[in-house]
N, C-alpha and C positions, 0 to 999 in steps of 0.2 A: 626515370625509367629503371632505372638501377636500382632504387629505392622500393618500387613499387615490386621487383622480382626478390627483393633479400626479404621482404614482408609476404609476400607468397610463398616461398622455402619457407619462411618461418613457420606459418602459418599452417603448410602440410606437414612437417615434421610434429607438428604439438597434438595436429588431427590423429598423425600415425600414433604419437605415442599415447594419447588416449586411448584408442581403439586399442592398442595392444595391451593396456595397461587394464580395462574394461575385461579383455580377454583373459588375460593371466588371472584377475580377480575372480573371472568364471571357473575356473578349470581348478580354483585352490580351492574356490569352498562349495563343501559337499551340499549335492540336490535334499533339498528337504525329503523325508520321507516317511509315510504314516505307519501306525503300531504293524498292522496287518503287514506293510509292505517290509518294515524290519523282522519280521518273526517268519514270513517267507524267507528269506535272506539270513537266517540262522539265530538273531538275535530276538527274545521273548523280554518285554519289557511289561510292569506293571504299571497300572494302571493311576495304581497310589504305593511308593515306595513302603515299604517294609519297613520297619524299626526294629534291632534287634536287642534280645535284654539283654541286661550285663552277664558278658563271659571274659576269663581270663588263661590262657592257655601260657607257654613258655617259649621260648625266641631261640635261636637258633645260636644266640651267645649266654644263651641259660635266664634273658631281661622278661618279666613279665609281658605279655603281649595283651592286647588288652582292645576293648571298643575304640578305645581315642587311635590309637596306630591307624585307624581305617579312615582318620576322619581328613579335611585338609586336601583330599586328591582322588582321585578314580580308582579303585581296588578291585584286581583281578584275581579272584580268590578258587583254588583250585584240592580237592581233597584227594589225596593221594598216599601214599607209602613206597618207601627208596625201594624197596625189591619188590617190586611192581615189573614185570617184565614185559611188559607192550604199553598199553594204553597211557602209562605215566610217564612215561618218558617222551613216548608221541608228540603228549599234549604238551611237556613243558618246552617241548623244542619247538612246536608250534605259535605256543605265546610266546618263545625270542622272535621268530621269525614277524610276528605282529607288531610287537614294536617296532622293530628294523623298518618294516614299512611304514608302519606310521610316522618315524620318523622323517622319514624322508619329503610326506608331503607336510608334518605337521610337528615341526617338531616342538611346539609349545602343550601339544596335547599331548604328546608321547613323554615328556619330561614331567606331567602330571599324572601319570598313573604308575602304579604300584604290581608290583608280583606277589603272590602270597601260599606258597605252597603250605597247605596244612594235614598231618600226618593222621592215619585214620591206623595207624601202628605203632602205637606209643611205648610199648614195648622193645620194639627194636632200634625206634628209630629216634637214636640219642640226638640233644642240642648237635656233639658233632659232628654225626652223622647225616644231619639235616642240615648243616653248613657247608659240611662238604656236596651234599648234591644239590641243591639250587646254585651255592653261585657255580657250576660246572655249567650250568644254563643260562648263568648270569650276575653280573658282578654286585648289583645290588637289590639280590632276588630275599625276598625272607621266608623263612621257615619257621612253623610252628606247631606244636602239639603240646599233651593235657594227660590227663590221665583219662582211664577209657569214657568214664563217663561225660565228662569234660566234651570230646569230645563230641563225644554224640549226642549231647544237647543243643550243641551247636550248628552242629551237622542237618538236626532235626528242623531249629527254627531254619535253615536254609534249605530245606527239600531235598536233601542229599543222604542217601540212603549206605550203610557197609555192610557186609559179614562175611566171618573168616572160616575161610574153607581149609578143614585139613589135609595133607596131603602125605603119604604114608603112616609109617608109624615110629619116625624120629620126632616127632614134635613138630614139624615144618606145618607149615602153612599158606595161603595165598590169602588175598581181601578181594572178595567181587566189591565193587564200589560204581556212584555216579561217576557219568566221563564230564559232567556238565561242567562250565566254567561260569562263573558267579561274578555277577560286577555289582558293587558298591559304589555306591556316589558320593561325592568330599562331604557329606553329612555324618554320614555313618550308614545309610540305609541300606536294603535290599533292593537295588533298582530294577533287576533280573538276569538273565543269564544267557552264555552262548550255547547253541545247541549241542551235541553230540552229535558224527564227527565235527571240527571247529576247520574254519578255512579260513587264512591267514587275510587275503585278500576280501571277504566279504567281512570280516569280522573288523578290517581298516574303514571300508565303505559302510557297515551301522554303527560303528562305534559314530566314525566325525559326524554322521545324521541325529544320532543320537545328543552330541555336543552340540549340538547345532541349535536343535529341540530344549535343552536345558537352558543355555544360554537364553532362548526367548523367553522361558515361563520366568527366569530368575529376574530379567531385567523389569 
C-alpha cells in the first residue's frame, strides 16, 4: 500500500515537473514570426542578406576597423556624431536599454551581439572622442570613423543617408542623418535594420524571432 502511494507521489511530481518544464521551455523561446509580421513590429529584414565590399574605417583606440570586426556575432550598427543633440543619444540609450532586456530572457543571444557606433563627423569626432562617448553607453560599445569619403561609401552601401547643416556663422554645424539601426549577421552581411523611432521591447521580441529564423535555415 505504501509502495503503491510513494510510486503515485512520484509519479505526479515528474508529471508536474514536465508540465512546468514544457511551460517554461514555451514562455523562453520566441513565437516564430513571418518577414511581414517582423517589419510590422519595427524590424525590415531582407530577403537575401547584403554583402558589403571591403571598407576600412579607424576604432576608437586608433585599430583599423574593418569587414572582419562584423564578422563571428550580430552587429548593431548605428551612424551617428558625439554632438548630435537628441536623436543620438536617444538611440544609444536605447540600444543599452535592448540588451539589458535581452539579456534577461536571453542571455546567450545578448553576449553575441555587438554595438557599433560609426561617426558620420569625422572631423570632430577624434579616436577619443569616440571612446569616450560610447562606452558612457556602454563598457564594450565600439566606435568608428574614416575620413569623409570613407564614410559615406559606406554609409551608401548601407542606405543611410548625411549632410551637414550650418549653423551660424562660427563654422558650427549640425548632421541631419538616418535614425535607422543596422543589423549585421556573424557573416558579415547586411541582414536589415530596425526602424526609426526603435522600441527597446519589440526590438527584444524580433530580434529572438529573427534568431529563431536563422538558426533553422543555418541548420
Amino acid at each position: 500500500m505504501q509502495r503503491n502511494v510513494a510510486n503515485t507521489v512520484i509519479g505526479l511530481v515528474a508529471f508536474i515537473a514536465l508540465v512546468l518544464g514544457l511551460l517554461i521551455h514555451k514562455v523562453l523561446t520566441p513565437a516564430p514570426m513571418s518577414q511581414e509580421q517582423l517589419s510590422e513590429n519595427g524590424l525590415f529584414v531582407y530577403d537575401i542578406p547584403r554583402r558589403l565590399a571591403a571598407f576600412q574605417l579607424t576604432d576608437q583606440d586608433g585599430q583599423p576597423f574593418t569587414g572582419e570586426r562584423l564578422k563571428g556575432r550580430w552587429s548593431l550598427l548605428y551612424f551617428g556624431y558625439t554632438y548630435c543633440p537628441d536623436i543620438c543619444p536617444v538611440t544609444m540609450a536605447t540600444l543599452r536599454q535592448f540588451q539589458e532586456q535581452l539579456a534577461k530572457v536571453d542571455a546567450d543571444a545578448a553576449a553575441q551581439t555587438q554595438v557599433v557606433f560609426i561617426s558620420v563627423d569625422p572631423a570632430r569626432d577624434t579616436p577619443e572622442k569616440l571612446k569616450q562617448y560610447v562606452r558612457y553607453f556602454g563598457a564594450d560599445y565600439q566606435g568608428a570613423t574614416a575620413e569623409y569619403i570613407d564614410v559615406f561609401n559606406l554609409a551608401r552601401q548601407l542606405n543611410i543617408a548625411f549632410a551637414y547643416v550650418p549653423q551660424g556663422d562660427e563654422g558650427d554645424y549640425l548632421v541631419n542623418h538616418s535614425g535607422e539601426v543596422l543589423l549585421i549577421n556573424p557573416e558579415g552581411d547586411f541582414q536589415g535594420f530596425f526602424k526609426f523611432p526603435q522600441d527597446p521591447a519589440k526590438m527584444v521580441l524580433t530580434f529572438r524571432a529573427l534568431l529563431q529564423n536563422w538558426k533553422a535555415v543555418k541548420l
